[in-house]
FIBA-635953 format. One record per atom (N, C-alpha, C, O): z, y, x. Coordinates in steps of 0.02 Angstrom, whole numbers, plus 50000, padded with zeros to 5 digits. Layout:
N
ZYX ...
END
This chain:
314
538065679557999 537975684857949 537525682457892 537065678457897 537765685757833 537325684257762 536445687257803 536205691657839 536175679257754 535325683357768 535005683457696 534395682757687 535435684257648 535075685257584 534935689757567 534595689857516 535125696857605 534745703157599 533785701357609 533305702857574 533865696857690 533015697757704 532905692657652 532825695857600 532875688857644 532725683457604 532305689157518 531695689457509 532795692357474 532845697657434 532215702957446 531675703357416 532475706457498 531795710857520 531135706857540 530685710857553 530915699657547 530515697057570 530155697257493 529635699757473 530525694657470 530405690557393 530275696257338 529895695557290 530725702857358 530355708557326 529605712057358 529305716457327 529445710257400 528965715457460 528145713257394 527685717257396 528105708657357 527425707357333 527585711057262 527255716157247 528095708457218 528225712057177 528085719357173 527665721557133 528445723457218 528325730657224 527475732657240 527235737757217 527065727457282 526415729357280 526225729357204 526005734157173 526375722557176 525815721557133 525845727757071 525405730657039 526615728257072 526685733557028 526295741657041 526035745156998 526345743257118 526125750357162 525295748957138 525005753757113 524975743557144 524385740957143 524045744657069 523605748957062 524545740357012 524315741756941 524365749456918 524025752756880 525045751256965 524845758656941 524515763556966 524535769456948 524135760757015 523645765057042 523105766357009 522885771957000 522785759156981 522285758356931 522455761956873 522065765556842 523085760656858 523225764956786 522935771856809 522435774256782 523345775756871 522975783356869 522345783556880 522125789156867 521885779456900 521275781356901 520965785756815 520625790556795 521445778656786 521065779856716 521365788356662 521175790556607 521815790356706 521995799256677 522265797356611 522025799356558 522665794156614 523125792456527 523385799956500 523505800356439 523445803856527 523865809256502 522965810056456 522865809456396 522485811456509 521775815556462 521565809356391 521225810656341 521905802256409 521625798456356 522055801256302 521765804656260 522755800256296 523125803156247 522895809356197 523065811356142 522455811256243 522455818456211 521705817256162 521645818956103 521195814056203 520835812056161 520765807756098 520345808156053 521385802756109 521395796956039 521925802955991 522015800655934 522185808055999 522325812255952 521875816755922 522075820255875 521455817055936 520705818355879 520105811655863 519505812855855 520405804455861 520125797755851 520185796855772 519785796555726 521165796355780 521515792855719 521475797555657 521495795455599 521405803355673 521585807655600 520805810755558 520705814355509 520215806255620 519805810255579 519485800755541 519085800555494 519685796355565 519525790855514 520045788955453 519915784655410 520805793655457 520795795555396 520495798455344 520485796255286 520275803155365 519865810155327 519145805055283 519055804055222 518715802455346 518285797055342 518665793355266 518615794855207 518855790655284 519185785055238 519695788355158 519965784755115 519695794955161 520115798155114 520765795955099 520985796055041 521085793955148 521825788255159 522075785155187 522465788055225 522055778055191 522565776155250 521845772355267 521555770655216 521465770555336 521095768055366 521525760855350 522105759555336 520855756655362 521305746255395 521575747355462 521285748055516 522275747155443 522845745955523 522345744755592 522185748955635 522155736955586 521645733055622 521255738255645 521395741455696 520775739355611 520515746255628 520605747955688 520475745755744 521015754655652 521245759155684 521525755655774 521465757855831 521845748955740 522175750455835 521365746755885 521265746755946 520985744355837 520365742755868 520035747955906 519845747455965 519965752755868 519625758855875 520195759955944 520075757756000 520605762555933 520995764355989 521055762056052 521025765156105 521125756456042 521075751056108 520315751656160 520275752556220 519705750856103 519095755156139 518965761656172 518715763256226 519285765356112 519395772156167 519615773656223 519375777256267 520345769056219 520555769856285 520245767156336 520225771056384 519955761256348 519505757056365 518895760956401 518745761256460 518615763656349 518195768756364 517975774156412 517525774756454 518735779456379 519015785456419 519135782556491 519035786056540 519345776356496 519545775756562 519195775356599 519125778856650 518865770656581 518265768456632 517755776556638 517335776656683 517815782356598 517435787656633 518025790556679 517865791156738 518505791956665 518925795456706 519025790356774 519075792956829 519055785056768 518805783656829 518185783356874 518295780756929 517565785556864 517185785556871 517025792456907 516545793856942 517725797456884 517785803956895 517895803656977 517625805757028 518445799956955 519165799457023 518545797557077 518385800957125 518245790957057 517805787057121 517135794857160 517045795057221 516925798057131 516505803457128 516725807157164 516505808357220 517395810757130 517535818557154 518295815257198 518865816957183 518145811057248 518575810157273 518715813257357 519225813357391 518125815257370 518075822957400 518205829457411 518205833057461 518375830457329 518615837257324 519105836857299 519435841957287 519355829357279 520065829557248 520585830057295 521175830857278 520345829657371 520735828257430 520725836557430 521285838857419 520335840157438 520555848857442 520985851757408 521155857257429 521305849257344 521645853157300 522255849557301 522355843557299 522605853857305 523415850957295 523525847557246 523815842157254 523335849657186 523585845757133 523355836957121 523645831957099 522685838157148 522455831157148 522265825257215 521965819857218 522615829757265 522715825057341 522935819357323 522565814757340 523465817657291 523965812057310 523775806557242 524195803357211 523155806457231 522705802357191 522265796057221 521745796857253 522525790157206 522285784757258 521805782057279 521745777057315 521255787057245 520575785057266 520595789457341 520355786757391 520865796057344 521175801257393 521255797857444 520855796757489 522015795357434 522585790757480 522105783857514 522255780257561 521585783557478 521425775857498 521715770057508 521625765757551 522185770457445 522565764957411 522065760357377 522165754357377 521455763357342 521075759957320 520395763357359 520285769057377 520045757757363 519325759257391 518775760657340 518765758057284 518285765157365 517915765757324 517345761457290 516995762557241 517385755957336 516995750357281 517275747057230 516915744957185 518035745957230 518415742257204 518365747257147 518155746157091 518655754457176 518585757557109 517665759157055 517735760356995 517215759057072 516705757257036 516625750457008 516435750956949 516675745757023 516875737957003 517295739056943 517105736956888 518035743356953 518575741456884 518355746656843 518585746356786 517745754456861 517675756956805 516965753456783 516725755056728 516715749956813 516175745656785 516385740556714 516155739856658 516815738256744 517065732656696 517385735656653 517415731956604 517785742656640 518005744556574 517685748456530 517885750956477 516775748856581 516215750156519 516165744256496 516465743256443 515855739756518 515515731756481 516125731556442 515995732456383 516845730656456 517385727756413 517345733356360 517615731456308 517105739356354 517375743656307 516915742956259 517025743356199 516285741556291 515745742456246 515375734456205 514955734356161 515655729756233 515665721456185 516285723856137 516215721556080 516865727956146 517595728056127 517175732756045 517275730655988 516865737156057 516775742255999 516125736855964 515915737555907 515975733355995 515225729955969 515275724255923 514945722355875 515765722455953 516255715955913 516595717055869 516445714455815 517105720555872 517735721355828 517805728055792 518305729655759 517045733155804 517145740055780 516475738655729 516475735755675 515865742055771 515215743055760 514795744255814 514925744755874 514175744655780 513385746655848 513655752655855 513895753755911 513715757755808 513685764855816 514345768955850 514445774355877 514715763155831 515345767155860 515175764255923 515155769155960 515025758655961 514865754756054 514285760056070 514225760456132 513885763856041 513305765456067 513925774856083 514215777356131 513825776156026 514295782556053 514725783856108 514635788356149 515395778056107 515605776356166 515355774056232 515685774556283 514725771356229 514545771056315 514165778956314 514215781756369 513805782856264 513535789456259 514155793656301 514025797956343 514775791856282 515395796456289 515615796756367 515875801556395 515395788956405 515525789056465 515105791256519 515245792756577 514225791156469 513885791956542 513675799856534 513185801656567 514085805956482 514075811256473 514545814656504 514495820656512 515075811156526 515685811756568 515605810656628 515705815356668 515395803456653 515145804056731 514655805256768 514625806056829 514155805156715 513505807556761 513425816656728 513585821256767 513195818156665 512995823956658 513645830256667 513535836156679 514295827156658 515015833856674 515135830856760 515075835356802 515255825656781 515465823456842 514845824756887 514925829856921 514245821756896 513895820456949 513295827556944 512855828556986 513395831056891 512585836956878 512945841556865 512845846656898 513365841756825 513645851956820 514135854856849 514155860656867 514705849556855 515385850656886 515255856356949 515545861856946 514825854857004 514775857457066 514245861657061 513915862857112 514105864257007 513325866857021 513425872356959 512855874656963 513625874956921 513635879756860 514655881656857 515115878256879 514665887456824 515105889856814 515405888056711 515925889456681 514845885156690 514485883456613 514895875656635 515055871956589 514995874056685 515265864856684 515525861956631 515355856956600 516055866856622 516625862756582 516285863156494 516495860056445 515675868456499 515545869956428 515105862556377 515205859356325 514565862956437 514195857856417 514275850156437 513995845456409 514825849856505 515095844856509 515735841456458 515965835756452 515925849156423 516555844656368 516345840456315 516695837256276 515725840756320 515295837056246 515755828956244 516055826156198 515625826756328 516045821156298 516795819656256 517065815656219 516905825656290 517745824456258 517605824956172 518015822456133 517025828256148 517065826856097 516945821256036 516975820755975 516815818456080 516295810056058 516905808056016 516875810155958 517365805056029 517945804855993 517995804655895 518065801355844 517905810155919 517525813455835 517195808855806 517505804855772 516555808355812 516085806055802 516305796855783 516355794155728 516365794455842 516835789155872 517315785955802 517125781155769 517945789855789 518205787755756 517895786855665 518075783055620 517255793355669 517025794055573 516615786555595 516685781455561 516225786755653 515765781255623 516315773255619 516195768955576 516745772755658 517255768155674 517205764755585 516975759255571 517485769955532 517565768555467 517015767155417 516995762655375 516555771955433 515855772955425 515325770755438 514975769955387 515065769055491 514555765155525 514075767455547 513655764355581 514025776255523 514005782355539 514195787655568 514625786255609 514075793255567 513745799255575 513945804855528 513435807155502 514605808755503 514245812255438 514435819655464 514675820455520 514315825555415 514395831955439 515185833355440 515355835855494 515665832555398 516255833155439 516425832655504 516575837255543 516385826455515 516345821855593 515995826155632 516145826855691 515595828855607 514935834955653 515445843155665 515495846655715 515735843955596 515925851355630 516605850355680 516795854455722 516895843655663 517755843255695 517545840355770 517955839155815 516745839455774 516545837655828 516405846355855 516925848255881 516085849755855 516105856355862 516945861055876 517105863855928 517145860855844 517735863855843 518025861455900 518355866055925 518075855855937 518275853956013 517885856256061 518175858156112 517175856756058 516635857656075 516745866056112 516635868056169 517005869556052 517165877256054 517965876856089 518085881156132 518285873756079 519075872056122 518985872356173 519305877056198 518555868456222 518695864856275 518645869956325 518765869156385 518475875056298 518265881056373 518955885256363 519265886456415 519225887656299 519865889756300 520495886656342 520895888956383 520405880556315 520905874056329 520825873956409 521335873256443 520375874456431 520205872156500 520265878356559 520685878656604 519805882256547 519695889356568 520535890756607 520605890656668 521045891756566 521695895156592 522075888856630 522685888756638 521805885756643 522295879656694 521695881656747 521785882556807 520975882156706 520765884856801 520965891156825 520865892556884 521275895356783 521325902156812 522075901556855 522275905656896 522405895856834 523125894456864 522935892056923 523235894356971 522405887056937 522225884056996 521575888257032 521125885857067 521665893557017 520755895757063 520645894557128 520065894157150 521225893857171 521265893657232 521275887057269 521255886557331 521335880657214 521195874557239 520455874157226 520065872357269 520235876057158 519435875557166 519045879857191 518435879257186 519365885157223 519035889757262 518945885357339 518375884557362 519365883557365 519605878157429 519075871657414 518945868557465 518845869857369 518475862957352 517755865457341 517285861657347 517695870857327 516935874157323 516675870357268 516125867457272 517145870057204 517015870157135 516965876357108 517415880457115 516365877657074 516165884857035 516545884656976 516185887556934 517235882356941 517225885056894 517165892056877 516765895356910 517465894656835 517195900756802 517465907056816 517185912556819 518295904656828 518875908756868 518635910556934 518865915256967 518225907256950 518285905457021 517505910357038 517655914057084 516945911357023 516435916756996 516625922756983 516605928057014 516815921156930 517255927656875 517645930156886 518075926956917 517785936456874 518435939956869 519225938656813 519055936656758 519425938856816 520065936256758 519855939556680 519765936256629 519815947456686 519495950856620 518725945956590 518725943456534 518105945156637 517735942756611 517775933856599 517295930856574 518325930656619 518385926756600 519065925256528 519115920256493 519395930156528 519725929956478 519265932156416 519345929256363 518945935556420 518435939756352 518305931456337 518725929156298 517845926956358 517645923756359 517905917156319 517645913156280 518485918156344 519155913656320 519105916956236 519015913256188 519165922856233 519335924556151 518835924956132 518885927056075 517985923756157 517515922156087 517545917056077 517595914856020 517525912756136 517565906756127 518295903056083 518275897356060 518745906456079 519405907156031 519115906555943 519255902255902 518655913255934 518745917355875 518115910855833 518115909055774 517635908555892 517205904255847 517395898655830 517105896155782 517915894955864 518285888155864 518495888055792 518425883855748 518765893655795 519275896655719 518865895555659 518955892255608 518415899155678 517835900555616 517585892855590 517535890955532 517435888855656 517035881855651 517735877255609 517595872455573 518355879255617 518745874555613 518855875355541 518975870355508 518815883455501 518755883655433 517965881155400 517895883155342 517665879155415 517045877955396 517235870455362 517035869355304 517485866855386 517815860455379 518095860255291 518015855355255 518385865655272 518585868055217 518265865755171 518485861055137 517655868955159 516925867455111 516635860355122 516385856755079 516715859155188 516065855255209 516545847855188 516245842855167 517115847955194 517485841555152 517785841155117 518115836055109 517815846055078 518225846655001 518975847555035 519385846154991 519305849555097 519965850755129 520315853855072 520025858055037 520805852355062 521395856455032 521935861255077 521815862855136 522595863455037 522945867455076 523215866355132 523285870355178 523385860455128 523645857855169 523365860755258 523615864155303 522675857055246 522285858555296 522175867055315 522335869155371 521955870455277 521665876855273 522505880955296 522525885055342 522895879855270 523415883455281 523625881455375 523775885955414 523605876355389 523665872855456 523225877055502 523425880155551 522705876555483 521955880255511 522405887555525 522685888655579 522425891655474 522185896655465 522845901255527 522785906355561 523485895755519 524065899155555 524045896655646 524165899555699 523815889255624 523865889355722 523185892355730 523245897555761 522705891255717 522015898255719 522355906055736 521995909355774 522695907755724 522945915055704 523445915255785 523315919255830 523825911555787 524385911155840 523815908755919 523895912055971 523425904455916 522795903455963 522395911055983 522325913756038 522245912655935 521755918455955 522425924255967 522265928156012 522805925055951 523355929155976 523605929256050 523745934256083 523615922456068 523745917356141 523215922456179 523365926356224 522615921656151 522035922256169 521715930256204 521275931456246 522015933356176 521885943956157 522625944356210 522565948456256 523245941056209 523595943556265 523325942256323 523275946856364 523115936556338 522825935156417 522245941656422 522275945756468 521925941856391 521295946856398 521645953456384 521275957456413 522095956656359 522565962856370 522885961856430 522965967556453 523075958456462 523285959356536 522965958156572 522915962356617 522725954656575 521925954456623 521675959956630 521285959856678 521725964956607 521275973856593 521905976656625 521965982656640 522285972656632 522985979856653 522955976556720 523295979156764 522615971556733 522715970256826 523305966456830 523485965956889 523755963056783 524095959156799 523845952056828 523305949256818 524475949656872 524475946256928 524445938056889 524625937356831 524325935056911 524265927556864 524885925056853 524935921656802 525345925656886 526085926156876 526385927956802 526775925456762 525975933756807 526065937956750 525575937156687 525855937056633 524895936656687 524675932556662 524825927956605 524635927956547 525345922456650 525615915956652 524875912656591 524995911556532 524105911556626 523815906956600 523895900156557 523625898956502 524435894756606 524555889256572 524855889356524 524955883956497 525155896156490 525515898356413 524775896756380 524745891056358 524395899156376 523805897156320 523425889456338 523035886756299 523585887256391 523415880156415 523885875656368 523695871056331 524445877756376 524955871556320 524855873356275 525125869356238 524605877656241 524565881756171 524185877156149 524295874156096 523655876056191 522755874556161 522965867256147 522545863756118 523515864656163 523765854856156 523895856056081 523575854356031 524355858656087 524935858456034 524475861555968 524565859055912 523885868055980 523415868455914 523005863355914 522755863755858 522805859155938 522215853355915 522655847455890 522465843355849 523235847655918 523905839655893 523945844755800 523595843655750 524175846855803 524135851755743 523695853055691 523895853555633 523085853755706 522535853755694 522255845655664 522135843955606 522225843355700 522065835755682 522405831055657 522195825455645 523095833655645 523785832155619 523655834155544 523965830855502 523335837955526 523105842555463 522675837455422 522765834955366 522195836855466 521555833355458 521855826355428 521415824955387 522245822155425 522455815555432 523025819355362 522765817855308 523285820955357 523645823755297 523665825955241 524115825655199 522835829655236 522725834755190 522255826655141 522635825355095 521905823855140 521845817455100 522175812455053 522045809655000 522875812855118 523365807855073 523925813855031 524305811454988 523955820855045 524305824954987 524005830554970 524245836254965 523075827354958 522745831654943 523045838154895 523335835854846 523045844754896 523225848954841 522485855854850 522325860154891 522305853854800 521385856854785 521615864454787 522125866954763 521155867254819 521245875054821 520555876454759 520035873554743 520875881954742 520515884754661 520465878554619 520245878854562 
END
């Protein structure tokens, strides 16, 4: 009989590791959450730059971020790999599975701080490498290892990192720091509890099971939806402030003013049914969870636009 089947399966059996191997590491690093962050990177070192940023740049900048982001989100996985085993959604995560071990995984998020932070030091700036390791150890130690398990406020004062970004990309061009970069740093700042908040209210019962306090999980749905729409109505406000504070045109302001309008709308239905005792079903939370993507891609889509077809209001 033919033996080039075993021969085939022998000769595939390392292949399929090495590949199962790399993408394990890849999920440590949460690519879906990096994506989301290098979409408030690129459009505000346009703004920075009043045009097209240096290419180079830009994929410099990018390449750090990701670099960056990863090495905290792994840092997450290695941590909360405890409670990631209680929740359905995040069991089958290989720090979980013990596909990867947990030293191995501190080792590879070790090395994609040092690599991220020679990477921004070299080929970016001081200020943008100093921000970025700021961005990771605000992510794994002060949101991961001090508030996550201990406040219902976690996600508030722990989103600071997600906002570094901001900051991140003005000084990237800059070498700085300036107040734009400061309010579009804010305006995420004010997001992240909207954005976040209704995926916990979808999941309360895995972080209820993990004896994570988010806020759903404390709270009632009404007092956590109210919550959701101040935290809505000031995002809005912070995100027109941007207006003045950088000479924005229509472009921008008109962008603002309509996904702003359709957000806080998102925002007053969850909290109108929430008061009527509807069921989370009904609810349906993760409607203002995808909402909150698609207004900041939008939003920062604005931001990167309104420069290169500037049109001056008054």
């Amino acid at each position: 009989m033919a033996t080039a089947p075993i021969t085939t399966a022998s000769s595939a059996r390392p292949t399929s590791g090495w590949k199962r191997s790399v993408g394990n590491y890849v999920a440590l690093t949460k690519p879906r959450i990096i994506e989301l962050l290098l979409v408030t990177t690129v459009p505000v070192m346009f703004l920075a730059e009043r045009g097209v940023p240096d290419l180079w740049l830009v994929v410099a900048t990018l390449i750090g971020g990701t670099l960056s982001a990863g090495a905290a989100n792994t840092f997450n996985c290695v941590y909360d790999r405890d409670i990631d085993a209680l929740m359905d959604r995040t069991r089958n995560r290989p720090m979980v599975t013990g596909e990867i071990s947990p030293r191995a995984g501190v080792v590879f998020g070790s090395a994609l701080t040092v690599v991220s932070t020679v990477w921004f030091l070299v080929l970016v700036n001081l200020a943008s490498a100093l921000l970025s390791l700021a961005a990771i150890a605000l992510y794994a130690v002060l949101y991961t290892m001090v508030l996550k398990r201990r406040t219902p406020q976690n996600i508030v004062w722990g989103g600071v990192a997600g906002c570094m970004p901001t900051l991140i990309g003005w000084s990237a061009v800059t070498g700085g720091v300036g107040w734009p970069a400061v309010i579009l740093f804010l305006v995420i700042f004010f997001w992240t509890p909207p954005h976040y908040w209704p995926l916990s209210m979808a999941f309360k019962d895995d972080y209820a099971n993990a004896h994570v306090p988010m806020l759903p999980v404390e709270r009632g749905a009404v007092a956590v939806a109210r919550q959701i729409v101040a935290y809505s109505w000031v995002m809005v406000a912070v995100s027109l402030a941007l207006v003045p504070v950088a000479d924005m045109g229509w472009v921008y302001l008109v962008a603002a003013v309509v996904s702003g309008v359709v957000f806080v709308g998102e925002a007053h239905r969850l909290l109108r049914l929430a008061k009527q005792g509807a069921a989370t079903k009904v609810l349906k939370p993760m409607r203002l969870f995808h909402f909150s993507i698609t207004y900041v891609t939008l939003l920062f889509l604005a931001v990167a636009v309104d420069p290169l077809v500037h049109i001056a209001i008054g």
